[in-house]
N, C-alpha and C positions, 0 to 999 in steps of 0.2 A: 212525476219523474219522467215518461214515459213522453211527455210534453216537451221536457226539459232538454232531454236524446235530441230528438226531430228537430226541433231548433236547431240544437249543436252540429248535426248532420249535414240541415240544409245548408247553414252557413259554412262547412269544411268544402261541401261540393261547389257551393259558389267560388268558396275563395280560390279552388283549385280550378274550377272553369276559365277563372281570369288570369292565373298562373301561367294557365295553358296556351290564354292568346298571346298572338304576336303585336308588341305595341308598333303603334303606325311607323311608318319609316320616313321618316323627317326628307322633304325631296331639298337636292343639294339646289342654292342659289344660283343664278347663272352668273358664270364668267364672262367677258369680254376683254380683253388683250389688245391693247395698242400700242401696233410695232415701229420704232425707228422714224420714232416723231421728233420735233424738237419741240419743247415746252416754254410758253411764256407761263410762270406760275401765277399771276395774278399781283406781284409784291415789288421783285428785281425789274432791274433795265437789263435783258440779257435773257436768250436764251438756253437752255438746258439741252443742247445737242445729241442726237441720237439715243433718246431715251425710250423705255420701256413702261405700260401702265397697265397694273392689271385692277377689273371695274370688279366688284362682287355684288351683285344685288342695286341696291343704288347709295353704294359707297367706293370710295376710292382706296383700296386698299394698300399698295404696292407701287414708287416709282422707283426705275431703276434704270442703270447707265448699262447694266446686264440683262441678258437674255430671264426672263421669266417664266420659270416652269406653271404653268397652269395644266387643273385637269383636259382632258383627252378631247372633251365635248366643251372647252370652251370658242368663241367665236372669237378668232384670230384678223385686227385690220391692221394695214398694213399702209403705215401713214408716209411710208420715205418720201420726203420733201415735201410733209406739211406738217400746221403750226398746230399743237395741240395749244389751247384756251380754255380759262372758263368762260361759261357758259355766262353772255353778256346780263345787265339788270339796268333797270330805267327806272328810275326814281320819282320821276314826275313825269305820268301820265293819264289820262282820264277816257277810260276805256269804252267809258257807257255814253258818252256825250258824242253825239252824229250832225249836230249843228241841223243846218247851216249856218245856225246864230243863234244864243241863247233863248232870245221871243219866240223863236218858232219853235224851239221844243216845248218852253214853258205852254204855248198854243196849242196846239194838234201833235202831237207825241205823246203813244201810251206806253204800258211799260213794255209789250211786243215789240214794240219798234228798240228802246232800249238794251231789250235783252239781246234781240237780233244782231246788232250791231257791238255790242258787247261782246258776243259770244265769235263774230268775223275780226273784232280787234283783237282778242286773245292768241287766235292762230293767224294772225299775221305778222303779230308780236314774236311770237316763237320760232317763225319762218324768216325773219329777218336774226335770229340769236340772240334773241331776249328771252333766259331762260325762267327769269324772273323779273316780277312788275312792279312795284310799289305808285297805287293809285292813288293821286293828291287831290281825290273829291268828287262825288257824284256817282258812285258803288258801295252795296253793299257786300253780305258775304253770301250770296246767292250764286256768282260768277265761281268765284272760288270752291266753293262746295263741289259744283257742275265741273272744275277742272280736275281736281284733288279725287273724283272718284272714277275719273274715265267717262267720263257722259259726251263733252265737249274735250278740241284738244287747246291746250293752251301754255302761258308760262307759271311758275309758282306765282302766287298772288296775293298783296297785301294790300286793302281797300283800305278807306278813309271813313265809310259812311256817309253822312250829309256833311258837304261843307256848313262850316257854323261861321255865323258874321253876324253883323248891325245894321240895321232897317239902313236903306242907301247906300249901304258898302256892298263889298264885292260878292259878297254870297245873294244880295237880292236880287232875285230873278223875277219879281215877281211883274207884271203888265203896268205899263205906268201909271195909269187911272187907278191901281188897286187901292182900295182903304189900307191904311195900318191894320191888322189882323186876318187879311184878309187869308184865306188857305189858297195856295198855292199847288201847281202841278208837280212843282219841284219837291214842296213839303210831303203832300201825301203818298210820294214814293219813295222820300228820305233822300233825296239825291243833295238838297240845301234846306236849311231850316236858318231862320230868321233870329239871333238872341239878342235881346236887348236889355238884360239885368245876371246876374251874378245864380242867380237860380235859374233863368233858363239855361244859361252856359250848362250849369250842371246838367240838367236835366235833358239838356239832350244831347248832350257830350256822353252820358252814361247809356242815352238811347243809341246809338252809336253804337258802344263796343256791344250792345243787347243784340244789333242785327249782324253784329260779326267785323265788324272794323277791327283793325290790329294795331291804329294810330289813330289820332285824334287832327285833323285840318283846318286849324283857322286862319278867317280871312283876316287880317291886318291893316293894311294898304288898299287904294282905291284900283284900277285898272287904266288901261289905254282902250278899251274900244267897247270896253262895257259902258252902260247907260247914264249909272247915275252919278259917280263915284271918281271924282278926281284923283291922281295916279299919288298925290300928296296924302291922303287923307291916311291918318290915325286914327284909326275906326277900333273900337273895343278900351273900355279901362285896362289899367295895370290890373284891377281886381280882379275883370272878367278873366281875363289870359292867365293871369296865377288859376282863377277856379278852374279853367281846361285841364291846363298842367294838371292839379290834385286830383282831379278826376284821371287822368292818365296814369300818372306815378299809383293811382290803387288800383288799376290793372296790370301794374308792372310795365305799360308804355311810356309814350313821351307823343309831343305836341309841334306839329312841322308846322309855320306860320306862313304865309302869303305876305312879305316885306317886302317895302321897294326903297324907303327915303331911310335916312341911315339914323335918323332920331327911333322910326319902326324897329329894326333891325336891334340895335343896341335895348331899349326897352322887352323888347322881346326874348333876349338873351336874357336880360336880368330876371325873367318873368318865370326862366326856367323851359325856355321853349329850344329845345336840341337841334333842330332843323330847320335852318332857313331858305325860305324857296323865292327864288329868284335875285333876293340880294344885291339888286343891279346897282345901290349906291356904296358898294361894298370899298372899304379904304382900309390900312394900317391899326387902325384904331380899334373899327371893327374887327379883325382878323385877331389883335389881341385877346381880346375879350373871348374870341369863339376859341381859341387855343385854353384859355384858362378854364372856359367851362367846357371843355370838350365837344364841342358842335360840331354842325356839318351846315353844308350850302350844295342847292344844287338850282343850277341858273340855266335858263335856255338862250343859247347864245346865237340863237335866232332872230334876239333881239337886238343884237351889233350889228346885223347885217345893214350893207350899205342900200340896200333898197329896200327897206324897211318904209317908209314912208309912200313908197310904190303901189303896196298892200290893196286890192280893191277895200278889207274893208275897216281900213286907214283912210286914204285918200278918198272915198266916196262920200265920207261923214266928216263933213265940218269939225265938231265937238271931237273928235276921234283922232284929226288931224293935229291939233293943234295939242292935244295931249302928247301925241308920238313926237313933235317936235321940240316939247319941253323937255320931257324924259332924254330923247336920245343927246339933247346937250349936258343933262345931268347927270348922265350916267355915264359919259366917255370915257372915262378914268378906271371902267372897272378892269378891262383886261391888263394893263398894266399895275395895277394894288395888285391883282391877286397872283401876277410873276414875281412883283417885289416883295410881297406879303404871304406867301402861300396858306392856304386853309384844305382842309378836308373837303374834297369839291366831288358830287356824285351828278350826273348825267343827267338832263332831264332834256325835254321834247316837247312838253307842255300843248300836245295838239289837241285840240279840238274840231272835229269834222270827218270827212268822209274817211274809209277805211284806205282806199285808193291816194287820197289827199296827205294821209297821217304818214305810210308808207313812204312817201317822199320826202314828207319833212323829215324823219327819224335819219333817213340816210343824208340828207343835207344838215342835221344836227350831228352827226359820227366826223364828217366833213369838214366843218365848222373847227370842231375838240380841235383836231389835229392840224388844221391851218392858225389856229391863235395858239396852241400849247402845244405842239407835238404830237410822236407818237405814244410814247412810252406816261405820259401823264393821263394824253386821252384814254390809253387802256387801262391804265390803273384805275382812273375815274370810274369805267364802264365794267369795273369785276371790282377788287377788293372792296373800294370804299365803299362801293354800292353795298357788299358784303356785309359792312361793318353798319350800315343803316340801320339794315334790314336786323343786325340783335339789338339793338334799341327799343323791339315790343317786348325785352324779357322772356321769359323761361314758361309763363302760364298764358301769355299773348301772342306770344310768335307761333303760327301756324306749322313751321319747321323749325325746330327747336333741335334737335338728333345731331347737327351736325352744321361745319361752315358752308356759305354761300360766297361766290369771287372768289374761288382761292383754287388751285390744282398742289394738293398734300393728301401724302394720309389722311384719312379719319372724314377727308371733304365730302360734301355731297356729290354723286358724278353726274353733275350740269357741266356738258362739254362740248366746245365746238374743234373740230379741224381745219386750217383754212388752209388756201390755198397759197403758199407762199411768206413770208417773214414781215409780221404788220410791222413790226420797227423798222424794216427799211420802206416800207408800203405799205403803208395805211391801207389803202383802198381795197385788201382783201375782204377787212371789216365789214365789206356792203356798202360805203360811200355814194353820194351822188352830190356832183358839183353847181347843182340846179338847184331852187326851189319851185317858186311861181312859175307856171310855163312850161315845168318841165316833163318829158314824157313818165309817162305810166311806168311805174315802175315792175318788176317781174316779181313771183308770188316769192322766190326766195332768193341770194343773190348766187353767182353762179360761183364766185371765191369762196362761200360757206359750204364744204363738201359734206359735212355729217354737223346735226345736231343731236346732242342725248342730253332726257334731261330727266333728271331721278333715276337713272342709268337704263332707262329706253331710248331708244333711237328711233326720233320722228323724219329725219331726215339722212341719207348717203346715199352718194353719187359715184363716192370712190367705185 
């Protein structure tokens, strides 16, 4: 009995010691307040004139045409006569590839030099207002980890894994003497892996999402200035590319293809592949098809350029030459299909090489958008639809699930830039450069981009 007490006892005094404490005091989220901006939301042609936004944590809580009461200690900016944006996304970039040329990574490149370069494209990416990345091959989720906990700075980020292809197509990187099987520099650090049956497809489409990819990247099409692989080539069965696909839809993603001739393109659609990257034989027929099955396309329009063919490493390579000269006759037609024909078109930049090198092209691809389509298409391209890519890994894949990406609403993520000025009537606050080859060094951020936030910190303000 006496046992029975003591129990009762101690457990009365515990309960009452905890009675007694004070539970922790939950610390309030920071505010941030943005005064007497005018807002491109990411969707309209049309700005939203002297508005108000207030940021809570890293959500967008509050737009308003009225004054907004925020607490006491919130941080108050004061945007009169600048554009409040979202926070731009790039759809096709390849962050861990430093070139000079595929040989010489697959050569003497470890994964230090990789990560390095990796880890200078990420924050150059973010400093040019790329708040998010979507990577089309040759990363895993290592980069990402490293941004997502504060280690490195960088943009949100959605890697591919290894690109997946067919012995001679576009993903084979491997030295031209190599045997069939041979392991590669590419392979052993997952950057490309070689599939040439219906079970490797699987198997390393699943290894993939294992090192953290959020999408799946297959090659399709052959290249322009790669080795082995005419720009023609139908590289992969209907089988292989359905098995990507299935391996993706049971992660809850989807399968972005590397297409260029329009027999690829269409085959790939029916394959169940959402995202077409590059598209450059893109027509009416196609555009049909991707409206019916809900697709997307995103083309580097780098490759219209009229000096394309100028390229050191175009013009230095025979085999390289005469591939760009067939393409750019076969592909004329794209920019006007896709005025006539419009599709869901997201941003890409497709660069490969130096961090200095890439900076330049990204701003002569912003450049590009708005000399073929506008302003208002090229911003839409470069936020919402980028947006709308980016839920296509689903709800157990997508790395930011919480909330939308490209858009300035309620409920949004607060990825945001301020610029300088009204990109609908001037582009060129975007960070444009009207150069590519040749052109000087570009500055680490552009001087029209006054503030970027993104997951509602602010890595950048000048106001």
């Amino acid at each position: 009995m006496k046992k029975v007490i003591l129990t009762s006892t101690l457990s009365m005094m515990t309960s009452v010691a905890f009675a007694t404490e004070k539970p922790p005091t939950e610390q309030p989220v920071n505010q941030i307040v943005f005064m007497n901006v005018d807002i491109f939301n990411g969707i309209e042609n049309k700005l939203f004139e002297n508005h108000h936004v207030l940021v809570e944590g890293n959500i967008i809580k509050i737009i308003s045409a009225e004054k907004i009461n925020a607490r006491d200690d919130a941080t108050v900016i004061d945007g009169t006569g600048k554009t409040l944006t979202p926070g731009f996304i790039e759809n096709h970039a390849h962050l861990m590839l430093m070139g000079p040329n595929l040989p010489a990574m697959e050569a003497d490149k470890t994964w230090e030099d990789f990560a390095i370069h990796g880890t200078r494209m990420a924050e150059m990416y973010l400093m040019q207002g790329f708040t998010t990345v979507r990577d089309a091959g040759g990363a895993n989720g290592g980069l990402r980890r490293a941004i997502d906990a504060g280690e490195i700075v960088g943009p949100r980020y959605y890697p591919s894994g290894a690109f997946l292809g067919t012995r001679g197509g576009h993903a084979d990187f491997a030295n031209y003497s190599a045997p069939v099987g041979t392991e590669t520099n590419f392979g052993r650090l997952n950057l490309s892996q070689e599939v040439d049956s219906v079970a490797e497809v699987k198997k390393y489409a699943r290894n993939n999402f294992r090192m953290g990819a959020t999408q799946l990247k297959y090659m399709q099409s052959g290249g322009v200035v790669s080795a082995f692989d005419p720009w023609q080539l139908l590289a992969g069965s209907p089988e292989e590319i359905e098995a990507a696909v299935a391996v993706a839809e049971s992660y809850g993603s989807y399968v972005m293809a590397h297409s260029y001739r329009k027999e690829a393109i269409l085959s790939a659609l029916d394959a169940g592949v959402m995202s077409i990257e590059h598209g450059f034989a893109f027509d009416c027929e196609i555009a049909e098809k991707m409206n019916e099955k809900r697709a997307y396309i995103t083309t580097n329009l780098t490759a219209f350029d009229p000096g394309l063919l100028d390229i050191p490493a175009v013009k230095n390579v025979p085999s390289s030459l005469a591939k760009a000269k067939s393409a750019t006759e076969t592909f004329k037609n794209y920019i006007p299909n896709m005025k006539k024909c419009p599709v869901k078109r997201g941003f890409q930049t497709d660069c490969v090489g130096s961090v200095d090198a890439c900076n330049i092209q990204i701003a002569y691809e912003k450049h590009l958008n708005n000399d073929f389509f506008g302003p208002y298409e090229s911003l839409k391209t470069m936020t919402s639809v980028g947006g709308e890519i980016t839920k296509l890994t689903g709800d157990f894949t997508n790395p930011y699930p919480q909330a939308k990406l490209g858009v300035i609403e309620a409920g949004a993520y607060a990825d945001i830039l301020l610029l300088e000025g009204n990109p609908l009537s001037d582009f060129s606050v975007v960070g444009t450069g009207d150069k590519w080859f040749g052109a000087e060094k570009r500055s680490e951020s552009p001087e029209t981009i006054k503030l970027i936030m993104k997951d509602g910190v602010i890595y950048k303000n000048t106001l």
